[in-house]
C-alpha angles and dihedrals in degrees: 000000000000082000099043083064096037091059088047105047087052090055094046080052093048096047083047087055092041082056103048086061094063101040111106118158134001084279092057095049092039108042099000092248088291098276104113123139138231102270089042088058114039095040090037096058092043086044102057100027093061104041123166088327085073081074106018123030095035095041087047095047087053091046092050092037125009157278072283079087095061079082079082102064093041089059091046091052098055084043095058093037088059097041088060098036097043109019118031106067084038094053093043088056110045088043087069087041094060103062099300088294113197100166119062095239095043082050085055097043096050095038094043085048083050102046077047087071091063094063130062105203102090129045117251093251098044083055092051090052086062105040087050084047085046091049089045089048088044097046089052101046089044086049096052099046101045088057082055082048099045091043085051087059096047098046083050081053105043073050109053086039095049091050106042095048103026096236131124124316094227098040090055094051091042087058098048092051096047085060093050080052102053089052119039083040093061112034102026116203097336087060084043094049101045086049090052088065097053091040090049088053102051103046091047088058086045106052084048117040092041101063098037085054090050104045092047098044100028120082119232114270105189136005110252121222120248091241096047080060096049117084094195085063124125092249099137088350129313105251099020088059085056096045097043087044094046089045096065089092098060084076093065091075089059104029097113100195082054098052100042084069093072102048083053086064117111114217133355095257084059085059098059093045094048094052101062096042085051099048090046085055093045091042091049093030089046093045099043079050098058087035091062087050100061095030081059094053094054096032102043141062133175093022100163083194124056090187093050089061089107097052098047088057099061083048092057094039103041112016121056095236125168113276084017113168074207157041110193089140094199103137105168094049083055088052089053089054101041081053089059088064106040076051093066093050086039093056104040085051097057092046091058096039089053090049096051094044094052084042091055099043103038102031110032107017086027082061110049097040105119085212139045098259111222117248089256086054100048094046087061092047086059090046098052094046081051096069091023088067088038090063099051088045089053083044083057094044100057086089090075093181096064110117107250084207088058092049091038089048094051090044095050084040090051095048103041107044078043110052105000101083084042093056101042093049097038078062094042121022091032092136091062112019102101124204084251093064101044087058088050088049098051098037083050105047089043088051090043086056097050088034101056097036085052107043102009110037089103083087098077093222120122105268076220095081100044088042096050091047096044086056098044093051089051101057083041102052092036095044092050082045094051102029117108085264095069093043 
């Protein structure tokens, strides 16, 4: 098993290396110069999009709760459908459009100048001031979440280590940071992105080999209720559990280490590729997710960890452990599935890590040089982010107990209600959508979400939906009230 992680994370070093030699200049560490393929994007974006909740925090919700939770999944896969469909080869274009954008809020602050063009109310330079004001909001809101996200992904992998092996908690997840490092520092996104194949590949084998072994080979431990099967049951509220599950994919339209993806992806023809190949991977990787919750609620007793069942299950299938329901014996095969899932942290991490960095650097440090910084300089401005937002990931993984499905669920919130509305209508609805409106949109969407998860979280309903609703009818009704129109 040792040796099974030990071979992976050389590889994920040697792709990082491999990396460093072709990056030439900030486009080349941030969006890897726009010429990624098919298998780099779509597995790249999945990759990085599901991370070790994939296997963790979904499979632990439906064996706490229910198959109520696959709700869940389904929301997830529209939203991934429509983000692909709708969003990708849009996204890609306009962000060339917009003065070669290649941060999200360098990609806001071009296209809402732009779309500033179209009205006549405010002067050029009055609509620059807040579209700089829109990409500084942005850049800090993008930078505080992704430390709570990353933090998310090294507190799945300290536990999976810890675990596994049975050594501290902190070593484990200052190991597994030290290997995200080496390699996103080095290489950028075209490290990032070659990882992410590999990583894709992997996780899709393991959420679904895993539970269609175990629930061939291992014997039943305990009988399941009918309503914890059905996933109409009351469990949270009827209703309120479909409409909080289904609204999960709201957050892909504002998930910035998602859609940077697109705008990495080469030609048009690439797009359309990409996308099936993407939505295949979501439709097997979502349904082997849901699987290992319910496997886990027939097959396993006396878990303390709702969120370790998948791994407990490797152990019983591959490994002789003690009180093993079998004995497989097959340990390396088990390290190459662990590593599946400390892939997926791994992946989503560097993503995140990657996007941070290229947030601090272009848009906020970027701005306020006094001087154009030459390309060596800004390479090293990335890197040292890099380990600069490692640090404070490692500083919010050190409480091992808190719930990665409660610090995943308030990111994807964040970002959705926050970003999601202002993307899709920047794409579509340009010719009227006003800088004023984007700024309501964004301040609206970030308060609904601390509003609702502090006074109104009793009802049991996602803060994302009445985030994201509360943002998209803010940019609507002030951009109407300050269009040429209304003047």
């Amino acid at each position: 098993m040792i040796l099974a992680i030990v071979v992976y994370a050389a590889l994920l070093i040697l792709l990082g290396i491999a990396g460093y030699r072709k990056v030439k200049n900030e486009n080349d560490f941030i969006i890897g110069g726009r010429r990624m393929g098919v298998l780099a994007s779509a597995l790249g974006a999945e990759a990085s999009d599901m991370s070790a909740w994939l296997f963790m925090g979904l499979p632990g919700a439906i064996f706490l709760t229910g198959a109520g939770e696959a709700w869940i999944a389904i929301g997830l896969l529209v939203g991934t459908i429509f983000n692909w469909l709708f969003i990708a080869n849009r996204l890609r274009e306009h962000s060339i459009e917009a003065n070669d954008s290649i941060t999200i809020p360098s990609f806001f602050e071009n296209a809402l100048t732009k779309a500033a063009s179209f009205q006549n109310v405010i002067s050029e330079a009055v609509a620059k001031k807040y579209a700089k004001a829109i990409k500084l909001i942005v850049s800090v809101v993008i930078i505080l979440f992704f430390c709570v996200y990353v933090g998310s992904g090294f507190i799945a992998g300290g536990q999976i280590f810890s675990t596994i092996f049975g050594v501290n908690y902190t070593a484990c997840v200052l190991v597994i940071a030290a290997v995200i490092i080496i390699y996103s520092f080095l290489g950028g996104y075209l490290s990032v992105a070659w990882a992410d194949i590999i990583q894709g590949i992997m996780i899709f084998i393991a959420v679904l080999l895993v539970p269609l072994l175990f629930m061939q080979l291992a014997p039943t431990a305990a009988e399941v209720p009918a309503e914890f099967m059905n996933p109409f049951s009351a469990g949270k509220g009827g209703l309120i559990q479909i409409l909080s599950g289904l609204a999960w994919g709201l957050g892909y339209l504002g998930m910035p280490h998602i859609i940077i993806r697109f705008m990495s992806i080469k030609s048009k023809a690439t797009v359309k590729k990409s996308a099936v190949v993407a939505i295949v991977w979501v439709v097997f990787s979502l349904f082997g997710a849901v699987l290992i919750g319910l496997i886990a609620k027939a097959k396993l007793v006396d878990v303390a960890n709702p969120e370790s069942v998948f791994f407990t299950m490797i152990n019983q299938l591959f490994t002789n452990t003690e009180g093993s329901a079998l004995a497989v014996n097959f340990p390396f095969l088990a390290g190459l599935l662990f590593c599946a899932i400390i892939g997926a942290t791994m992946s989503t991490a560097a993503g995140q890590l990657l996007m941070a960095s290229s947030v601090t650097a272009k848009d906020i440090i970027g701005e306020f040089a006094k001087k154009e910084l030459s390309q060596a300089n800004k390479l090293w401005i990335n890197r040292i982010i890099i380990i600069i937002v490692t640090g404070i990931g490692i500083l919010l993984a050190l409480k091992p107990d808190t719930s990665i499905m409660s610090l995943v669920s308030l990111a994807w919130a964040g970002f959705g209600a926050s970003f999601g509305p202002l993307l899709f209508l920047i794409l579509y609805w340009r010719k009227r959508l006003t800088p004023q409106g984007a700024l309501a949109g964004i301040i609206t969407g970030a308060l609904a979400i601390f509003v609702w998860e502090t006074f109104l979280g009793f009802t049991g309903l996602y803060s994302l939906l009445p985030g994201f609703i509360a943002s998209f009818l803010a940019i609507v009704i002030t951009s109407k009230a300050t269009s040429r129109s209304a003047a």
